[in-house]
N, C-alpha and C positions, 0 to 999 in steps of 0.2 A: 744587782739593780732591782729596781721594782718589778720588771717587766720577767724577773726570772721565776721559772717553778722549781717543783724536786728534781726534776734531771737537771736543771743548768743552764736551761735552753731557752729563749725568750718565746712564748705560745707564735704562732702564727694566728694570722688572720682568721683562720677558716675556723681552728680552734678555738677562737676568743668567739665568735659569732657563734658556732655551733654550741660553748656552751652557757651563751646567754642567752641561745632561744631554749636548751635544755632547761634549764634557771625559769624561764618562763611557762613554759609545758609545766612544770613541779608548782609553780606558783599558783595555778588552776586547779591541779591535785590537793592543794592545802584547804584553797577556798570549801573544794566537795568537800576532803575532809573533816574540817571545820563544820561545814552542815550538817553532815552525817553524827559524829561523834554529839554532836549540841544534841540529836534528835535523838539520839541512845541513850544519853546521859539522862534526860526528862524520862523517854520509856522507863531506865532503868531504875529513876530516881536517884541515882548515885555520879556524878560524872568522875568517881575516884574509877568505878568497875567499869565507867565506859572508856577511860581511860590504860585500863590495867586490859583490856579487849584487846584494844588500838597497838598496844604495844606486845600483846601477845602473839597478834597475825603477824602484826611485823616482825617479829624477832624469828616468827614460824620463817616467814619470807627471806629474810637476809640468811637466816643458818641454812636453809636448803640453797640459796644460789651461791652462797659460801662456799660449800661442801662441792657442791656439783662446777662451779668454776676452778673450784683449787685455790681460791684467793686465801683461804685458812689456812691451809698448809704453807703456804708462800711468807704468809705473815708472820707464822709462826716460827718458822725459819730464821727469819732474820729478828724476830724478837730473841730468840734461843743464841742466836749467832755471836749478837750483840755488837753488831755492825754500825750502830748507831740508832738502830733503831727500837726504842724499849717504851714499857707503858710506865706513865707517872701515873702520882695520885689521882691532877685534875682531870684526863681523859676516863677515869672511872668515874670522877663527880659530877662531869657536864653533861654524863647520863641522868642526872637528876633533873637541869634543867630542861633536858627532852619531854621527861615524864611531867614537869609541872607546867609546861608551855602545852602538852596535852588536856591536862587537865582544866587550864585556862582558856584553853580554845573552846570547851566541852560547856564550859561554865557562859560563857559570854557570849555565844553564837547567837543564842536563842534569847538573849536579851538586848544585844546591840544589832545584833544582823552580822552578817559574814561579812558584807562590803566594810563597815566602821572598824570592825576588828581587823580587816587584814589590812588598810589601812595605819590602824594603830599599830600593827605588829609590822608593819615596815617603817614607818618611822621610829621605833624600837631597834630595828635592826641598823636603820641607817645610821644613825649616832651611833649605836655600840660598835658599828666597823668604820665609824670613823677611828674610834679610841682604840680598836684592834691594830687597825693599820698605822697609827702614829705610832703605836708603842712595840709595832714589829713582830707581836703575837703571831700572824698569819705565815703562811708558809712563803708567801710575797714577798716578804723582808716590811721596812720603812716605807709608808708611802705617806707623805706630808700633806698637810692639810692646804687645798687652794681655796680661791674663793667659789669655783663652780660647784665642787664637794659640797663645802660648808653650805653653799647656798640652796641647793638639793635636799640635804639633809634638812633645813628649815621652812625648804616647802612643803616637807611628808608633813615634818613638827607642826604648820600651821593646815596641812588638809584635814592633821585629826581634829586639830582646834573644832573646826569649821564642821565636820563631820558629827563633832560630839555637838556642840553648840543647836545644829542645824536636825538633830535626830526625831525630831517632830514626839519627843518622851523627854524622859528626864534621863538626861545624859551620861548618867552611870560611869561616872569620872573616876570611879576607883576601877573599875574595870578594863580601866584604859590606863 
């Protein structure tokens, strides 16, 4: 059913709460991010190397807590096992659109503002997991489109409207 994860087992409560305020703690980290990286990108004049920065602390950060939790070794495991669990093509290539949503964040911070972009970047996302979750892509399984969803999804759609329209500049519509 919808409500199942990778064990099998429907979240509870505390775990659905706990991690939509995690979800939200990270959504505040994007925004700083987002300023930071826009304001490196102009230092640097490059937002490719403020970009290539961004992902190289991170990659520092994820392989040492990797390493130091065991979660490499564990994954490796069952990638090697062949349990079910194995890497395709697209989990190497949706590392591309990490690197280019870095880069776009780097590029548009400082020209729309972080409020307009993050914005933009969740009505982006809300659509695109609308079409994740119809077509079952997500580890969720199916979850069908209602009217509350769709109707959600077309108030982000119309806050960027509003946000770009209302930007007191020139709206910079490709950026969005």
């Amino acid at each position: 059913t919808r409500d199942r994860v990778s064990s099998g087992r429907p979240p509870g409560v505390a775990s659905t709460v706990g991690a939509l305020a995690l979800a939200g703690v990270m959504g505040l980290g994007l925004s700083a991010q987002a300023f930071v990286n826009g304001r490196l990108g102009e230092r640097l004049g490059s937002a490719e190397l403020a970009a290539v920065v961004n992902q190289a602390v991170g990659f520092a950060f994820i392989l040492t807590t990797g390493i130091a939790t065991g979660a490499f070794a564990r994954a490796w495991l069952r990638v090697t096992k062949r349990d079910g669990a194995r890497l395709r093509w697209w989990h190497l290539a949706s590392s591309v659109n990490g690197a280019f949503f870095i880069i776009v964040t780097t590029v548009a911070a400082p020209r729309v503002g972080v409020a307009l972009l993050t914005v933009a970047l969740v009505a982006g996302q809300t659509v695109g997991g609308l079409a994740v979750d119809l077509m079952a892509l997500s580890p969720a399984g199916a979850i069908g489109l209602t009217s509350t969803r769709v109707g959600g999804a077309t108030l982000a759609l119309v806050a960027v409207t509003f946000g770009a329209l209302g930007a007191g500049t020139h709206p910079h519509v490709g950026l969005l």
